[in-house]
Phi, psi and omega in degrees: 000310187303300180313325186299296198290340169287350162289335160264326164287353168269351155264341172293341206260332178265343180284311196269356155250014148266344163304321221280284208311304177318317194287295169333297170331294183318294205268017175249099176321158172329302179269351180273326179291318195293246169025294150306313160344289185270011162257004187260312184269000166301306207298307165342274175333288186306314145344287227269356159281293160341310211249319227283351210268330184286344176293325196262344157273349168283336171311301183273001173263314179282315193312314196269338191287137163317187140282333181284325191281320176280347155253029136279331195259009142315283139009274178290326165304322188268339181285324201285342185228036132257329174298329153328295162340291193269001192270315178302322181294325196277345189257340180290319214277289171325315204294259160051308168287338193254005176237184200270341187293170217270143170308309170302345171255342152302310172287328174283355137323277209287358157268311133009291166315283210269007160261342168273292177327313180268359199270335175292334153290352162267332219237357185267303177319310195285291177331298163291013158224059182031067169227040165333313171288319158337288156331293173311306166319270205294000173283322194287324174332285173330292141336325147294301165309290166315335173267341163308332178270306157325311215264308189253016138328301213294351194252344173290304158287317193094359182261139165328309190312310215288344164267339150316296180311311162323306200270357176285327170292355183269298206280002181289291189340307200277322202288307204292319196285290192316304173304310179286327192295293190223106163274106153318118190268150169259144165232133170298131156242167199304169165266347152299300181318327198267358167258342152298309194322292163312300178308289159010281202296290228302320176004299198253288198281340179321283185297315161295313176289332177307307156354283190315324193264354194260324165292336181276344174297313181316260241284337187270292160335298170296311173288344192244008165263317197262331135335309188267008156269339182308283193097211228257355222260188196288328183292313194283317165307297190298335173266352165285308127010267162359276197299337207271324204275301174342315172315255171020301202253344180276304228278297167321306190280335177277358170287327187282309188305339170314312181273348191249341190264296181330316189268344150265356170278314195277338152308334173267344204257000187223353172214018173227217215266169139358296193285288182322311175300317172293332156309298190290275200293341177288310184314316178315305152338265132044246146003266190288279190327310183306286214303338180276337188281314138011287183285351179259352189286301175299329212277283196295337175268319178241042192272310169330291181316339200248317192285356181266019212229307180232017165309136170294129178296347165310315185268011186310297195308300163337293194316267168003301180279337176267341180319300199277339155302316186301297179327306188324300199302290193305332178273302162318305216293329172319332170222006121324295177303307192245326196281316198284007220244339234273324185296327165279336154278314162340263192307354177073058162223073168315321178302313202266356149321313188279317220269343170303309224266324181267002156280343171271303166347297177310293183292325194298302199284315174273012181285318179316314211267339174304308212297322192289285167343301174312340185091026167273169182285198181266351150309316188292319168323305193302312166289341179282315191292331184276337194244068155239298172277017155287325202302299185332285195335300186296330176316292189297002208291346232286310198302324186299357181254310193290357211260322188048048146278078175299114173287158161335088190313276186310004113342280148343303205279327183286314197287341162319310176305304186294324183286319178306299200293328234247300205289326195289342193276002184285358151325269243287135196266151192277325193250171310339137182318354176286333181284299180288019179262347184286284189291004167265301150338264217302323152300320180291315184283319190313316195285324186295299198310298173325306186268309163303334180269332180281351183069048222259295170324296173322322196297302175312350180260339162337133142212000000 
C-alpha cells in the first residue's frame, strides 16, 4: 500500500508541474516566460552537473548497503554535496562576470541549482533508509510548494524574476519540511575514509552523471536551435510551453518507478540469485514501457483539449503544431535516458553510458540544425531529433539483450493498443461535456486494463 501512494504522490507531483507551466504562461507576457522557461532549464542543467553523479551514486551504493554502512556512507554523501554546493555558488558566481544576463536571474539560476540538489539528495537518503512514504510526502509538499511560490512571484510582479524566486522558496520550503519530518541517521567518519568514499562515488557516479548531463543537454540544445529561429514570439512561447510541459509527466513517472522499483533491482543484482536479478529487472521493464506508451497515448489524445482551454491564445498555434512530435521526442528520449541506462548502471559501466549520451547529442544536434537550415518547421526539427534518438536507441541496445530480462511482448503489444485508442479520442470532440466524460471513461478503463494485465497494481503492493 505504502508504494501504491507513493505512486500516486508522484502523479500528484506531475500534475502540480503542469499546473506550474499552464499558470505561469497566462501570468507571464510571451517573452518574460521564454526567460524564464530557459533559465529554469538552464538551472536544471547546472544540478544535475553538480548533483546528478552524487544522486546515482547513493541510489546504487546505499540501496545495496547495510546500516551500519549506510549511515557512514551517508555521511560522506552529504559531505560530498555540500562541498557540490558550495563550488557551484563560486564558480557560478566568476562565470557570472563575463556574461551579459541581468545578475538577478543569474542568481536565482544559481540558487535554484543548488536548493534543488540538496533538498533531492536528502529526499533520496530519506527513500533509502526506508522511508518511503515519508519520501513520497515530502515530493508533493514540494511540488506544492513550487507551484505556490512561483505562481504568485509571476502574478505578484508580472517578472521572470519574481517567479524564479518562488520557485527558489519552494525548493527552501521541501528541505526544512524534510530536515523536520525525518533525521537520517548518520555516523561521523574519519577524512580518510570519507575521500574513498569519495573516490567510490565520483568513480562511478562522475561518469554517469556526465551521461546525465549530456542527456539533459538534447531537449536545451534543441530550444536554443529552434528559439533561435523562432525568437521571442508567441510561436517561440508555445513551443516552449510544449517542450517544458511535455517533459514533465515522462520525467516523473520515470523518477517514481525509479523510486518505488530500483533499489530492489539493485539489491537483488547484488545479493540475490541470477534469476531473481532478471526477474526483478524484467518487471521493471515491464513498468516503464506499458505505463509510458499509456502516457504519450493520453499526452496525444487530450493535451489539444486542454491546451485550447489553457494554453495563452498567442501561443496556441506553436504549442499545438509541435505537441504531439515533442511527446514523441520525449517517450524516446526517456528510455533511452532510463529504460536502456538500467543494465548498465547495474553493472557500473559508466563509460559506455557517456559515449550513449554523447552520440545522441551529436546527431540530434546536427540532424536539427540541417531541418532548421533546411527551412523546415520545428516540427520537423522536432522530428529529426526523435529518429536521431530512435537510431541511439538501437545502437545502445546490447549490454540490455545480453542481460535478457525480456518483458512480456504481448504486454507490450496490448498497452501499444491502448495507447493507440487512448490518442485516437484527441479526434473526438469535446462538447457536450458527455463526450469528454466519455473519452476520459475510455482512457481510464484502457489504462485499468493495462495495469491489470501487468499485475502492475500487484507490484506497488509489494514490499
Amino acid at each position: 500500500m505504502t508504494r501504491l501512494l507513493a505512486m500516486a504522490g508522484y502523479v500528484y507531483q506531475s500534475a502540480a508541474a503542469i499546473i506550474l507551466i499552464f499558470a505561469i504562461s497566462h501570468l507571464l507576457p510571451a517573452a518574460a516566460y521564454t526567460s524564464f522557461s530557459f533559465t529554469l532549464a538552464s538551472s536544471q542543467l547546472l544540478c544535475v552537473l553538480m548533483f546528478e553523479w552524487l544522486q546515482l551514486a547513493g541510489l546504487r551504493f546505499l540501496a545495496a548497503a547495510r546500516e551500519n554502512k549506510a549511515a557512514r556512507l551517508r555521511w560522506s554523501l552529504f559531505a560530498a554535496g555540500l562541498s557540490s554546493a558550495g563550488a557551484l555558488v563560486v564558480i557560478g558566481s566568476c562565470a557570472s562576470l563575463a556574461s551579459a544576463l541581468p545578475t538577478g536571474i543569474i542568481a536565482l539560476g544559481l540558487g535554484i541549482s543548488v536548493l534543488q540538489g540538496l533538498t533531492d539528495l536528502y529526499f533520496l537518503s530519506v527513500r533509502l533508509s526506508d522511508r518511503l512514504g515519508i519520501a513520497s510526502s515530502l515530493l508533493a509538499f514540494r511540488a506544492t510548494a513550487l507551484l505556490t511560490g512561483a505562481a504568485a512571484g509571476a502574478a505578484i510582479s508580472g517578472t521572470a524574476e519574481a517567479a524564479l524566486l518562488g520557485v527558489s522558496a519552494g525548493h527552501a520550503l521541501g528541505l526544512v519540511a524534510g530536515l523536520v519530518a525525518y533525521r537520517t541517521p548518520l555516523e561521523r567518519v574519519s577524512l580518510r575514509t570519507m575521500l574513498a568514499d569519495w573516490k567510490d562515488f565520483s568513480r562511478y557516479g562522475m561518469l554517469a552523471a556526465g551521461a546525465s548531463v549530456i542527456h539533459l543537454s538534447v531537449p536545451v540544445l534543441l530550444r536554443v536551435i529552434v528559439i533561435g529561429r523562432l525568437g521571442a514570439t508567441g510561436a517561440g512561447a508555445g513551443f516552449s510551453i510544449a517542450l517544458d510541459l511535455l517533459q514533465r509527466p515522462f520525467w516523473v513517472l520515470n523518477a517514481a518507478i525509479h523510486t518505488v522499483s530500483y533499489p530492489e533491482v539493485v539489491n537483488d543484482f547484488e545479493h540475490g540469485p541470477g534469476t531473481k536479478s532478471v526477474q526483478s529487472a524484467r518487471r521493471m521493464f515491464e513498468f516503464m514501457i506499458c505505463t509510458t506508451l499509456v502516457l504519450l497515448g493520453g499526452l496525444v489524445g487530450f493535451i489539444p483539449d486542454a491546451a485550447r482551454i489553457l494554453v495563452p491564445q498567442e501561443s496556441l498555434g506553436g504549442f499545438l503544431q509541435t505537441a504531439p512530435a515533442i511527446a514523441a521526442f520525449y517517450f524516446l528520449h526517456t528510455h533511452l535516458q532510463a529504460t536502456i541506462a538500467v543494465v548498465p548502471h547495474l553493472e557500473k559501466l559508466a563509460t559506455r553510458l557517456v559515449l550513449v549520451a554523447a552520440g545522441q547529442l551529436a546527431i540530434v544536434v546536427a540532424l536539427s540544425l540541417i531541418a532548421v537550415s533546411a527551412g523546415l518547421s520545428p516540427r520537423g526539427a522536432v522530428n529529426c531529433a526523435s529518429l536521431a534518438t530512435l537510431a541511439t536507441i538501437l545502437v545502445a541496445l546490447g549490454p540490455t539483450l545480453r542481460f535478457e530480462a525480456f518483458p512480456r511482448w504481448p504486454l507490450v503489444m496490448q498497452a501499444l493498443v491502448a495507447a493507440i485508442l487512448i490518442g485516437s479520442l484527441g479526434s473526438m470532440p469535446t462538447e457536450p461535456a458527455a463526450w469528454l466524460a466519455g473519452k476520459i471513461a475510455i482512457a481510464a478503463l484502457a489504462t485499468a486494463v493495462i495495469a491489470w494485465r501487468g499485475d502492475f497494481l500487484m507490484l506497488a503492493r509489494r514490499s
